[in-house]
C-alpha positions in Angstrom: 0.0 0.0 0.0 1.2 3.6 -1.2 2.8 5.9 1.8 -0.1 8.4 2.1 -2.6 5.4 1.4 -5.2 4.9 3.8 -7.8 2.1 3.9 -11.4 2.3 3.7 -13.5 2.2 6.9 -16.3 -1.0 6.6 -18.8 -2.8 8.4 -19.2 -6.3 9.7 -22.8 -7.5 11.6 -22.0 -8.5 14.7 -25.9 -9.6 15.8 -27.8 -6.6 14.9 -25.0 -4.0 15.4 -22.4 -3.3 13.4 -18.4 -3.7 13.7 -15.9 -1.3 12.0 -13.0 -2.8 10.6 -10.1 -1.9 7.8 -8.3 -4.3 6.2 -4.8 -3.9 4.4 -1.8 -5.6 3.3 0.2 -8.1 0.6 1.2 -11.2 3.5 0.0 -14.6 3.2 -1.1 -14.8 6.4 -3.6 -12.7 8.1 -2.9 -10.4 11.4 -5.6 -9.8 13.5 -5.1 -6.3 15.7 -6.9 -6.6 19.3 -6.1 -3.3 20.8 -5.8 -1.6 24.1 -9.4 0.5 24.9 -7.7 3.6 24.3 -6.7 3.5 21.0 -9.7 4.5 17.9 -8.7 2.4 14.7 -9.4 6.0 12.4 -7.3 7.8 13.9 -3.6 5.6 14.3 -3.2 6.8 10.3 -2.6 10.0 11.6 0.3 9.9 13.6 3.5 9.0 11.5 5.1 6.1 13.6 1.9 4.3 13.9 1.0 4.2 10.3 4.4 3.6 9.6 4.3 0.4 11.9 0.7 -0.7 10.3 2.3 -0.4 6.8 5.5 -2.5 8.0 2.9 -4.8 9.0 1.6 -5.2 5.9 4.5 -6.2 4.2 4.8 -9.3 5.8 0.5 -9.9 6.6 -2.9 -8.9 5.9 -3.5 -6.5 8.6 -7.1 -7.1 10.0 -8.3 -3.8 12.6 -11.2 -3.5 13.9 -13.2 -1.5 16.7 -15.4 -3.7 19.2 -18.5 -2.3 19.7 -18.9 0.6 21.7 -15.7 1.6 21.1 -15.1 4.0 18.1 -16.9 4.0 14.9 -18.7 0.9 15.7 -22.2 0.4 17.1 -22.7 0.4 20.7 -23.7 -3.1 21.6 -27.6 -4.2 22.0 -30.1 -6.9 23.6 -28.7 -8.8 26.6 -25.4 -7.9 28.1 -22.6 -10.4 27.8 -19.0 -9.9 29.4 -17.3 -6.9 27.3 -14.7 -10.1 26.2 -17.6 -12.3 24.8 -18.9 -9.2 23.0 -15.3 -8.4 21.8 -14.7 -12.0 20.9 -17.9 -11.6 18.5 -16.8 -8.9 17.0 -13.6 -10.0 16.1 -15.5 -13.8 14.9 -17.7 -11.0 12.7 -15.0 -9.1 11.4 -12.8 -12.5 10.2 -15.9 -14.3 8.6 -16.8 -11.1 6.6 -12.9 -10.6 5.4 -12.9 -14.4 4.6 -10.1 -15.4 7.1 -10.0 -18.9 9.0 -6.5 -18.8 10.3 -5.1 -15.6 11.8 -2.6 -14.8 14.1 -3.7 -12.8 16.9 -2.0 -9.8 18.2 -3.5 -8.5 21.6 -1.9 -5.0 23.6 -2.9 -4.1 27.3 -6.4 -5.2 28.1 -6.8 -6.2 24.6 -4.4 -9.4 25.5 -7.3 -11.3 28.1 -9.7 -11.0 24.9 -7.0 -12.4 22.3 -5.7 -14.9 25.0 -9.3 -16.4 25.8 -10.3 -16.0 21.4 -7.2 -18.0 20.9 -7.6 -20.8 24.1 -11.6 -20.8 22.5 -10.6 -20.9 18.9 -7.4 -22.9 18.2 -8.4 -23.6 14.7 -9.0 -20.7 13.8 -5.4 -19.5 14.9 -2.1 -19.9 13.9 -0.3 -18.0 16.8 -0.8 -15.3 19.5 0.8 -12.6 20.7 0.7 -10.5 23.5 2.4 -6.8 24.6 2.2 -5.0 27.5 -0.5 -7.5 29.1 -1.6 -9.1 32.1 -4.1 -12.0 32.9 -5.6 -10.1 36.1 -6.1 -6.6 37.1 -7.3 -7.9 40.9 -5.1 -7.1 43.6 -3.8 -10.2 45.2 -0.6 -12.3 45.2 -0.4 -13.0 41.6 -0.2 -9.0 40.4 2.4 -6.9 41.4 0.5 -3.5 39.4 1.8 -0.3 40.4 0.4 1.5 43.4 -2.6 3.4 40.9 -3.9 0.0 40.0 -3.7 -1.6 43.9 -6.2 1.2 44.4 -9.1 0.8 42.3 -11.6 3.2 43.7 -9.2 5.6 43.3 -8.3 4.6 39.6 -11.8 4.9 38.5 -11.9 8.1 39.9 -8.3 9.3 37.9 -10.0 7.6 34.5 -13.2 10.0 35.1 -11.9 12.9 35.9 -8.7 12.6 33.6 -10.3 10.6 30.3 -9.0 12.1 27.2 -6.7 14.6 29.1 -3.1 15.0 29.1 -2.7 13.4 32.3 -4.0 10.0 30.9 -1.0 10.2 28.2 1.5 11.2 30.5 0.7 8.2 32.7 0.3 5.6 29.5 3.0 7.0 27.4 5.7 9.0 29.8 8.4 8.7 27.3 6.1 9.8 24.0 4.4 12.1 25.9 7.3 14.6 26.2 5.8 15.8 22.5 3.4 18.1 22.8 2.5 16.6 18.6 2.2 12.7 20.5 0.1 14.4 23.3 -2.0 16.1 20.8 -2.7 13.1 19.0 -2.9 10.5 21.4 -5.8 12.7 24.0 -7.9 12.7 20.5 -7.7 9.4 20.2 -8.8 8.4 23.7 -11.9 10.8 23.3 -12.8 9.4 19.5 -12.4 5.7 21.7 -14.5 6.0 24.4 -16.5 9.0 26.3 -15.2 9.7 30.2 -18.5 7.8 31.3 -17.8 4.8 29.1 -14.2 4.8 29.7 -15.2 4.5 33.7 -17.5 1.5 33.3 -15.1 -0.6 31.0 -12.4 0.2 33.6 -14.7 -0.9 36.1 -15.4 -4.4 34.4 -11.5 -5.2 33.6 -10.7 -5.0 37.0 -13.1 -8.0 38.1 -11.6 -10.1 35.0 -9.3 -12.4 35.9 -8.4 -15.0 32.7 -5.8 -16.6 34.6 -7.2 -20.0 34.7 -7.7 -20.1 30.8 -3.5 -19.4 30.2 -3.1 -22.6 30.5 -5.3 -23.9 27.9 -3.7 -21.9 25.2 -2.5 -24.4 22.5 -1.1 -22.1 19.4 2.1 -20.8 19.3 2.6 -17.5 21.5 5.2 -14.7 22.2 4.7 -12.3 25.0 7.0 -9.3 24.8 6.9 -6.5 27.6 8.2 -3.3 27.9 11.0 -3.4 31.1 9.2 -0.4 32.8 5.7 -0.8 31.7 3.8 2.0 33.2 1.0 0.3 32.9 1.3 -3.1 33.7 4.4 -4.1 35.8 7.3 -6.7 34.1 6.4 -9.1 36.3 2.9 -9.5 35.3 4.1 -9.8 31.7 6.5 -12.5 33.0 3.5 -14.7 34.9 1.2 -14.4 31.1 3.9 -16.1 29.6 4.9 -18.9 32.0 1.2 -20.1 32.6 0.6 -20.7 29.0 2.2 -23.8 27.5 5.2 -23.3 25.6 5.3 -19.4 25.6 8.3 -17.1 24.3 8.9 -13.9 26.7 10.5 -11.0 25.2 12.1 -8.3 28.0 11.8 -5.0 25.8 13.2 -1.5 26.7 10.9 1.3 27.8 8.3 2.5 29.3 5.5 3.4 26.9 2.3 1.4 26.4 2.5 0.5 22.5 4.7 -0.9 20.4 4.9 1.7 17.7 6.5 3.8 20.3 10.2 4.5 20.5 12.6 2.2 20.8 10.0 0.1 18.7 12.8 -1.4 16.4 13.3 -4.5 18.8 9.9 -5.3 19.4 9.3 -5.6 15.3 11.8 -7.4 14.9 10.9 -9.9 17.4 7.0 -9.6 16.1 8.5 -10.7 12.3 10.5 -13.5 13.1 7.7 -14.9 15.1 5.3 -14.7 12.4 7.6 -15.9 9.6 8.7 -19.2 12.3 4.4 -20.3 12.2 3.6 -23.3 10.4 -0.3 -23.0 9.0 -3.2 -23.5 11.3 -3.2 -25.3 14.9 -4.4 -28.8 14.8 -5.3 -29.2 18.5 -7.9 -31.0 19.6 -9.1 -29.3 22.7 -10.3 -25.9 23.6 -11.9 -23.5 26.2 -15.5 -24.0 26.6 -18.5 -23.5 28.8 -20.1 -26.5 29.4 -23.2 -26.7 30.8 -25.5 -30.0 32.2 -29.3 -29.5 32.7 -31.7 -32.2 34.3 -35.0 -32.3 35.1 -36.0 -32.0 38.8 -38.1 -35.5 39.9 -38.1 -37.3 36.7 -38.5 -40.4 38.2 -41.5 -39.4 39.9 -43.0 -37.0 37.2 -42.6 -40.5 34.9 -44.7 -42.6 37.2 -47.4 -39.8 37.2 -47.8 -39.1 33.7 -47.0 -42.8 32.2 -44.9 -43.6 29.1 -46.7 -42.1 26.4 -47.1 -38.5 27.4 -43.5 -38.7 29.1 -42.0 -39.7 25.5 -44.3 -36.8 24.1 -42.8 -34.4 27.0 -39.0 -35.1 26.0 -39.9 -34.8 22.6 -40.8 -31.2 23.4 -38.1 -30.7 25.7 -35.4 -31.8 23.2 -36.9 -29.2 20.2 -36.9 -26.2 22.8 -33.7 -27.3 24.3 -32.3 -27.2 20.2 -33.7 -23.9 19.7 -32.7 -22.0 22.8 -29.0 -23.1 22.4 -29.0 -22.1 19.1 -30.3 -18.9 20.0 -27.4 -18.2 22.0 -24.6 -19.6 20.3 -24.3 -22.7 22.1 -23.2 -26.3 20.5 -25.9 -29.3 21.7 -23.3 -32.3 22.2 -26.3 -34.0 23.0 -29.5 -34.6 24.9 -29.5 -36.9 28.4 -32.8 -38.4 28.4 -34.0 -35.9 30.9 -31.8 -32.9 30.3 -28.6 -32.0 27.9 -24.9 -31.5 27.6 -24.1 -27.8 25.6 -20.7 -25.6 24.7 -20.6 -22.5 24.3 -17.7 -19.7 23.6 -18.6 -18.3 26.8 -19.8 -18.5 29.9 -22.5 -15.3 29.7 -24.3 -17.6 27.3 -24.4 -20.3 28.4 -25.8 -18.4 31.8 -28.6 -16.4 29.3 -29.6 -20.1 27.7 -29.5 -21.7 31.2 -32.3 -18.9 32.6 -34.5 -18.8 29.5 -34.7 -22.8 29.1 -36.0 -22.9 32.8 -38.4 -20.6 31.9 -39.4 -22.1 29.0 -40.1 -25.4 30.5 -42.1 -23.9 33.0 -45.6 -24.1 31.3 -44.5 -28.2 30.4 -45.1 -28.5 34.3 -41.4 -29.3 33.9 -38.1 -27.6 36.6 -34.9 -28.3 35.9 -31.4 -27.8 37.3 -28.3 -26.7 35.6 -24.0 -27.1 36.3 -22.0 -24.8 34.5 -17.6 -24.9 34.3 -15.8 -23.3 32.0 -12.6 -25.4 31.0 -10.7 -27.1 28.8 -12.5 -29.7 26.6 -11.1 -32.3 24.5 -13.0 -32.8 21.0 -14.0 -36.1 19.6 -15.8 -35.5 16.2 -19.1 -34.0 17.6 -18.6 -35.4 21.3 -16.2 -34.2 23.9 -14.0 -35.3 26.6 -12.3 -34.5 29.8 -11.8 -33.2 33.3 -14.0 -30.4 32.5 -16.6 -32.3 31.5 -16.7 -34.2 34.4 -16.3 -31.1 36.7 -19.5 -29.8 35.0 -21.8 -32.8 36.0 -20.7 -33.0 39.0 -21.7 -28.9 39.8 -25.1 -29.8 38.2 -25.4 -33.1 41.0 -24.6 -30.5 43.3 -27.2 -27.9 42.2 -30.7 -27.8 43.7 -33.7 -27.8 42.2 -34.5 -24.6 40.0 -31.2 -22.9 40.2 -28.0 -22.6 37.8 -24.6 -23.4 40.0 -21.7 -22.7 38.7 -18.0 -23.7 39.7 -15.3 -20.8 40.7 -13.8 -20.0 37.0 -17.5 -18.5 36.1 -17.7 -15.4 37.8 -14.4 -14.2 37.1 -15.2 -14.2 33.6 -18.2 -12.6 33.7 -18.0 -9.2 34.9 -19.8 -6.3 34.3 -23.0 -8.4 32.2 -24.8 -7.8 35.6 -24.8 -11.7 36.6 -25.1 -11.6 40.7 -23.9 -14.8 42.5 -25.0 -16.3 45.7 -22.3 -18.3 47.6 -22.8 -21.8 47.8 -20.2 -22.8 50.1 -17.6 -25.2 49.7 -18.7 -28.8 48.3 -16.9 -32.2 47.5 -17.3 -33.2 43.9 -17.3 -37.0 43.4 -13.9 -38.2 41.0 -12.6 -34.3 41.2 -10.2 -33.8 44.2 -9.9 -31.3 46.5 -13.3 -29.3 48.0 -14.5 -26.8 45.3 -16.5 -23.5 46.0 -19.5 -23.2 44.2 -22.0 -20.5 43.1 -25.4 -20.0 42.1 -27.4 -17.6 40.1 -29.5 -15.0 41.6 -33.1 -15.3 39.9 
């Protein structure tokens, strides 16, 4: 692509909203850019070093951008809200299918790693490597981060991103090296108020910092390099460090610096690194497992509810279980494995889904005179042709044996990885699973 060439602006549908996305670039393989919240996809042509980067790119790739809804120049998202990474993982699914791509390498900066880390543990067929800059896997407080004193504070944080959102003050604390330039500074506070408003900018703050992905690292099976900047003023080394040695098989990078993006100067390593990853990948990942919500519903007194209603009109009730159980998973994205005889077995990319089918298929079966109870675990699955396999699996029923009648319970990977869709949790207390050792807290879903 020309020097002053920039690419048109289109639109994917992700749902019934719609994603913004460019796409530019001579490589064979295709680069999908996740970036950091901060950073509108219009606007990066417009400072030199960044477009110069993206063209760089595209000697080697087919750059893929695009702007998850609510961000930017795409929609804001509508009907039922789903964790900001499912939504973002949708967008990104929308944005490959309408370019025609089905094996990308996936490049995630800042809080744009936990969405490329859990597309990539989801999707390994559909990626041929990920990598990873300036990231971490949690922004709680606790033993596993060691963020800088503005993070260990969150009430305080969310207060800074309010009152300081598309300001100078925001830029001096992302980028202290770039932001010595009053032409950076310029550039960079326009492009935090094109990304988000002060008020949207506070609420996606306020849902990153109850995601916590750490428990999916592992379940990464493409090839991945982590690279982080030495003094990172936004995510310490060490949490860069952690990323890469929970996911199998990971490269770490130590770069210099202190600025957020990779564009920014010294940048020369950090390409360098970035293109000899990409030309060492070998097509599409073959593995056979994944990350995956998998969810178990039952009926509540089968037995009984049998012996009351006799063969024929019990036949005639799972008949009409099975069709609404088809349709509802459908409706939200889910895989049926396959029915039980009283209840099924489900996937889906996420665990906000799989919550959303769980609710509406009780209510559904309501008027059938029918209650049912539901386990849901998020883990790793293995795939057999249309069946699956595995701990997980296991871990799943044995949350729905646990559940009581009426109620979703879920085990303690769900509600990390739903925050901010407005799921509410009651504690269950801590429970022995049968065949899963150790004692597992568990969780169920406020009506």
């Amino acid at each position: 692509m020309d020097r002053d060439e920039i690419p048109e602006t289109q639109y994917a549908w992700s749902g019934e909203d719609r994603v913004a996305y460019q796409v530019f670039g001579r490589g064979d393989v295709d680069f999908l850019f996740t970036a950091t919240s901060a950073d509108a996809m219009d606007l990066r042509w417009f400072w030199p070093p960044y477009a110069e980067f993206l063209r760089r790119l595209g000697t080697q790739t087919r750059v893929i951008m695009f702007d998850p809804r609510g961000m930017g120049s795409s929609d804001r998202p509508t009907g039922d809200p789903l964790p900001s990474w499912e939504q973002r993982a949708d967008d990104a699914r929308a944005v490959l299918d309408a370019v025609g791509s089905e094996h990308a390498v996936l490049f995630g900066v800042a809080d744009g790693g936990p969405v490329a880390t859990l597309f990539a543990a989801s999707h390994p067929r559909r990626i041929r490597g990920l990598i990873l800059v300036n990231t971490m896997a949690s922004m709680i407080p606790g033993e596993y981060s060691t963020m800088y004193p503005w993070q260990r504070d969150q009430g305080a944080t969310g207060e800074f991103i309010a009152q300081h959102w598309g300001t100078r003050a925001m830029i001096e604390f992302a980028f202290p090296d770039a932001a010595r330039d009053p032409a950076f500074a310029a550039w960079a506070v326009r492009s935090l108020r094109l990304a988000y408003s002060p008020r949207d900018a506070t609420e996606y703050y306020a849902e990153q910092t109850q995601l916590d992905v750490r428990d999916a690292l592992a379940s990464v099976r493409v090839p991945t390099l982590v690279m982080h900047r030495e003094d990172c003023a936004i995510a310490a080394l060490d949490d860069g460090r952690s990323v890469a040695e929970l996911i199998p098989g990971a490269r770490f990078i130590v770069l210099p610096g202190r600025d957020l993006q990779l564009f920014n100067e010294p940048a020369e390593l950090g390409v360098q690194h970035l293109e000899e990853f990409i030309a060492g990948l070998h097509g599409p990942s073959a593995s056979d497992r994944a990350l995956a919500a998998i969810l178990f519903t039952d009926f509540v007194g089968s037995t009984k509810h049998l012996s009351t209603v006799g063969d024929q009109a019990w036949r005639n009730l799972l008949d009409s279980h099975d069709a609404i159980a088809r349709t509802v998973v459908e409706q939200h994205g889910g895989r049926l494995i396959r029915t039980t005889g009283d209840g099924i077995l489900a996937t889906f990319d996420g665990p906000g889904r799989a919550i959303r089918c769980a609710t509406m298929l009780r209510d559904a079966l309501q008027p059938l005179g029918v209650q049912i109870r539901a386990g849901l675990h998020t883990g790793e699955i293995e795939l057999r042709g249309p069946d699956i396999a595995g701990i997980a699996v296991h871990m799943a029923a044995r949350v729905l044996d646990a559940a009581t009648a009426g109620e979703l319970w879920v085990s303690p990977a769900v509600p990390m990885l739903v925050a901010g869709a407005g799921f509410e949790f009651d504690d269950r207390g801590t429970h022995e699973l049968k065949g899963i050792d150790g004692t597992w807290q568990l969780f169920a879903i406020k009506a």
